[in-house]
C-alpha positions as CSV (number, residue, x, y, z in Angstrom):
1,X,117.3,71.2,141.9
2,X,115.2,68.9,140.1
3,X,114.9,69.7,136.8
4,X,111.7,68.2,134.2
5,X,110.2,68.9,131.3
6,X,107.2,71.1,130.6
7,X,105.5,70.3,127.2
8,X,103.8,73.0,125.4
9,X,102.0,71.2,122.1
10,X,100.9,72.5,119.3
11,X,98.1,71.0,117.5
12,X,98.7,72.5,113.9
13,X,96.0,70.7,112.3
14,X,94.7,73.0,109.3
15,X,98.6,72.9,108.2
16,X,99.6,69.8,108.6
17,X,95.9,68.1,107.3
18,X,95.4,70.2,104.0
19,X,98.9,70.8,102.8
20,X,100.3,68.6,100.9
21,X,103.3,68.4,98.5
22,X,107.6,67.8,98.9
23,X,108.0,69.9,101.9
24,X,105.9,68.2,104.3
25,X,108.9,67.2,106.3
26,X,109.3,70.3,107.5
27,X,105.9,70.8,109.2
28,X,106.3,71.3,112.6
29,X,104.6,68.8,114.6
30,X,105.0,69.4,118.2
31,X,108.2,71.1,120.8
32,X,108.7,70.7,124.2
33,X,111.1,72.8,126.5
34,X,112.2,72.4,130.1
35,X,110.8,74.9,132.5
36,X,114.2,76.2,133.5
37,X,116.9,78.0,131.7
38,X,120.7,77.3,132.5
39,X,122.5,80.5,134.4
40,X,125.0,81.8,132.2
41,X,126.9,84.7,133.1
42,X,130.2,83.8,131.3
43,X,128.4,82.4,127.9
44,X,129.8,79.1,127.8
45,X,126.7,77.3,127.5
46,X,124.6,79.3,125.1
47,X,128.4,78.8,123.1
48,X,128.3,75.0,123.5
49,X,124.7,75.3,122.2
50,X,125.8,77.1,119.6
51,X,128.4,74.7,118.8
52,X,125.8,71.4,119.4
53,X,124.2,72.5,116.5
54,X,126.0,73.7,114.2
55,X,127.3,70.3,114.4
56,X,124.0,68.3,113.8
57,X,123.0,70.5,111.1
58,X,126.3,69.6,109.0
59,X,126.5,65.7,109.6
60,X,122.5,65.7,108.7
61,X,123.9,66.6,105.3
62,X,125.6,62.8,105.5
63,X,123.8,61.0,107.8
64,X,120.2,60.3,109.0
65,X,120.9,60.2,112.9
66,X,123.8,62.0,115.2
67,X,124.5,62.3,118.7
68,X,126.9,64.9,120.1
69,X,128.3,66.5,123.0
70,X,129.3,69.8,122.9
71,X,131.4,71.0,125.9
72,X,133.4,69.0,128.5
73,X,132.4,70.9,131.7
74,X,129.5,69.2,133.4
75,X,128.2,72.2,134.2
76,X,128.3,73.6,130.5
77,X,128.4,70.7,128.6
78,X,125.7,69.9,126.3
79,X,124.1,66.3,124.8
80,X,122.4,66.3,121.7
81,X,120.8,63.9,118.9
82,X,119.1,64.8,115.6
83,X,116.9,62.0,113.9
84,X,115.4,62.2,110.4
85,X,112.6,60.0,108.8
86,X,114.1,57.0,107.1
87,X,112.8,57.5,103.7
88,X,114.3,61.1,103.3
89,X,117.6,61.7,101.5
90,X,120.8,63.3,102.5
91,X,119.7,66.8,100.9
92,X,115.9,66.8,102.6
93,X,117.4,65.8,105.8
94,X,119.5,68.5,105.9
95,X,117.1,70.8,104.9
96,X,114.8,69.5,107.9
97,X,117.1,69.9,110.5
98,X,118.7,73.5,109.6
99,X,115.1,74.8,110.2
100,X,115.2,73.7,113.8
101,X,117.9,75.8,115.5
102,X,115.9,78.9,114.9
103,X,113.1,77.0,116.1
104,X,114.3,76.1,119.2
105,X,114.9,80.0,119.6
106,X,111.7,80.8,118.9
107,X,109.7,78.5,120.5
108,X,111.2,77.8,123.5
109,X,113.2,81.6,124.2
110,X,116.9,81.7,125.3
111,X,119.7,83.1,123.8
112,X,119.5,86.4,125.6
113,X,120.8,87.7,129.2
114,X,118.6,85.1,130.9
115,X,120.4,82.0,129.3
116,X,119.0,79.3,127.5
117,X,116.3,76.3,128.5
118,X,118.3,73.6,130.1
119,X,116.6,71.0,127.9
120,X,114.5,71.5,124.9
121,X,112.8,69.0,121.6
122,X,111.4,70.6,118.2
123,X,109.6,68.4,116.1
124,X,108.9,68.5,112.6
125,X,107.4,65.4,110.1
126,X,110.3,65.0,109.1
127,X,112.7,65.2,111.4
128,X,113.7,66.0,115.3
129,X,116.6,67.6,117.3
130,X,116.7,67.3,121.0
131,X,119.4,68.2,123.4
132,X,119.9,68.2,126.9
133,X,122.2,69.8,129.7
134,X,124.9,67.6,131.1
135,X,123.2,65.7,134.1
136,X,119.8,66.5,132.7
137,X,117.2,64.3,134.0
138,X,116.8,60.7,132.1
139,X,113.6,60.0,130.4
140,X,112.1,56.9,129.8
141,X,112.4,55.8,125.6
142,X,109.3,54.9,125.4
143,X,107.8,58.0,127.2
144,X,104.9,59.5,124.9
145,X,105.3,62.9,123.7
146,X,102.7,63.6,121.3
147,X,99.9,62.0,120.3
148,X,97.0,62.8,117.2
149,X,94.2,60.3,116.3
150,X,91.9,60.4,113.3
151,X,88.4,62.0,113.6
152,X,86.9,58.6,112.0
153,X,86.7,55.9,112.6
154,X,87.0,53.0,109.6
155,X,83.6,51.3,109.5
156,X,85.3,48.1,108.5
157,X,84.7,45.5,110.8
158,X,87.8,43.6,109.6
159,X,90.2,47.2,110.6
160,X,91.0,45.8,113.8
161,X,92.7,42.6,112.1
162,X,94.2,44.0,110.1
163,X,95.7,47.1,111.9
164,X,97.1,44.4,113.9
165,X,98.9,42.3,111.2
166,X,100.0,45.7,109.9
167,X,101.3,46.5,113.5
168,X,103.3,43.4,113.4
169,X,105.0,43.8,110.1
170,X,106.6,46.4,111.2
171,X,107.7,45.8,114.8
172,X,109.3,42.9,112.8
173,X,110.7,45.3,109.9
174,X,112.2,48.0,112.2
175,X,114.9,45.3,113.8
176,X,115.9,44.3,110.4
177,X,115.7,47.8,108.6
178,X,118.0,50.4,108.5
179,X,118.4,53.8,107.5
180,X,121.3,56.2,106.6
181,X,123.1,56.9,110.1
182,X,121.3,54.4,112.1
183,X,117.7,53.5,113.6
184,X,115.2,50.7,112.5
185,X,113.0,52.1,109.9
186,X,109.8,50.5,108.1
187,X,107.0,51.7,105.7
188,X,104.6,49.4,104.3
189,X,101.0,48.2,103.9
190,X,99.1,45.1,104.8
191,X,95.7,45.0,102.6
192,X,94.0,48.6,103.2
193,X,95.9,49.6,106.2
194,X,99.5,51.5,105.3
195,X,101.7,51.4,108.6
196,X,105.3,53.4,109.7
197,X,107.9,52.9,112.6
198,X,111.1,54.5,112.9
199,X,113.3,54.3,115.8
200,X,116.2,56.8,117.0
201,X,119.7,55.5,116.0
202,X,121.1,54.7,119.2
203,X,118.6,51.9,119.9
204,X,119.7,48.4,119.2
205,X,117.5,46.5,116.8
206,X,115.8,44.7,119.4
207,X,114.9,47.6,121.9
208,X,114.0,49.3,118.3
209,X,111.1,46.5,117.9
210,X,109.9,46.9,121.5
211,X,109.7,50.7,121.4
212,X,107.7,50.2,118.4
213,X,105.6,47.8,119.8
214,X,104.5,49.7,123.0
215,X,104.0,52.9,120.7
216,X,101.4,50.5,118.6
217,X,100.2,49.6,122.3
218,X,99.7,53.4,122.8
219,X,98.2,54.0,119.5
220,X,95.7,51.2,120.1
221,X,94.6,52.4,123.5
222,X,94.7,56.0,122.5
223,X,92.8,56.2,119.3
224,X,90.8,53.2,119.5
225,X,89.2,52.1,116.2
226,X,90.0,55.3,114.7
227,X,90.9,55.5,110.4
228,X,94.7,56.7,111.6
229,X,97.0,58.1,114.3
230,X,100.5,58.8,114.6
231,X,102.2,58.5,118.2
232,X,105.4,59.9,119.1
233,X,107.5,58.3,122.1
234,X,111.0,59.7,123.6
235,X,112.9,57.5,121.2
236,X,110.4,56.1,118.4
237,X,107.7,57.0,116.1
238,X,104.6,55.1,115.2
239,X,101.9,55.8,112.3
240,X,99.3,53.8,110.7
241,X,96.3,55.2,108.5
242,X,93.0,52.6,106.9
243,X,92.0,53.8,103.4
244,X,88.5,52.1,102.4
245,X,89.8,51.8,98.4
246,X,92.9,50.6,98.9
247,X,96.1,52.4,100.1
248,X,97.3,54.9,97.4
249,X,100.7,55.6,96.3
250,X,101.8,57.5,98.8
251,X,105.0,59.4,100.9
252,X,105.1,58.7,104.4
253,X,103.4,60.7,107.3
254,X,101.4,62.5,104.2
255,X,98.9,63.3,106.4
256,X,96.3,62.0,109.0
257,X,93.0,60.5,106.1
């Protein structure tokens, strides 16, 4: 049986646009959760689950990105990554990614007599865990997940050009930068535009740069000439916001201006 995602998203906006301060990171941004659970009548999988994350949540104390499998049945086993932003630190990170377990409960069911979603992704600012049954369906890196554009749009007829050189610093930065555990990671600014990529860890530096590039593409198409926007693919994250007075001294992904 062919198995395939079904996105639910939520568009927090009041939370994630007026709050502001050193837990950001966990704000949860979007989830998406198969549309079928795993049968499990002798536990194993909801077990291997179990096991996938306890797993993630301790190296996230260590490292910025993980990938695991939990299980060696094919029928049981489980695959599973956690990413978190490149400018967090070993304690933040952790604290993002032990929120998500729960989450994953919560949002997308399982854990009772009806077994668990086959396939499931909770997002926060800060940080992501995704896992997937063994022989789950393969989706594209550069799928897009989430999207959230600006309700402005700059008013400066030189935004375009400079979006643009922004947008090219860091497609360049991401193959060259690095953070914790792995995956290309770049914050910067170019004149009034600040700009953000980050790539999962198991991409190479150079599909890193071309994940971030079409998820600029996607951003340009998708928002147009709007102030900001922030696009989410399968395996990379793209953000750019325009502030008319110059940009301020800022933490990444503090909100959408």
């Amino acid at each position: 049986m062919k198995l395939t995602y079904q996105f639910f998203i939520f568009w927090f906006f009041l939370p994630f646009f007026a709050i502001s301060g050193d837990d950001d990171y966990k704000n949860l941004i979007f989830k998406g959760c198969a549309n079928q659970k795993s049968p499990d009548p002798t536990g194993v999988f909801s077990q291997n689950l179990r096991n996938l994350f306890t797993s993630l949540v301790s190296q996230s104390s260590q490292s910025s990105f993980a990938s695991v499998t939990s299980g060696t049945d094919n029928t049981t086993a489980v695959i599973g990554v956690f990413q978190c932003r490149g400018d967090l630190q070993n304690a933040q990170c952790y604290d993002c990614v032990s929120k998500i377990p729960k989450l994953v409960s919560k949002l997308c069911g399982g854990g009772g007599d009806d077994g668990n979603v086959v396939a499931a992704r909770v997002n926060l600012a800060g940080c992501y865990i995704r896992y997937e049954s063994s022989g789950f369906r393969q989706t594209s890196g550069t799928e897009m997940l989430f999207r959230v554009c600006g309700k402005k749009d700059s008013n400066d007829p030189g935004f375009v050009g400079k979006r643009e050189t922004a947008f090219g610093m860091a497609e360049n930065g991401v193959k060259t930068g690095s953070s914790g555990g792995g995956g290309g990671f770049y914050a910067g600014q170019y004149e009034s535009v600040y700009v953000l990529g980050q790539c999962e860890g198991s991409l190479g530096n150079s599909d890193c740069g071309e994940c971030v590039k079409d998820g600029f593409e996607k951003a340009k198409s998708e928002c147009g000439e709007s102030n900001s926007g922030q696009v989410y693919l399968q395996k990379c994250f793209v953000s750019y916001s325009y502030y008319s007075h110059g940009v301020p001294n800022i933490e990444p992904l503090s909100g959408i201006h």
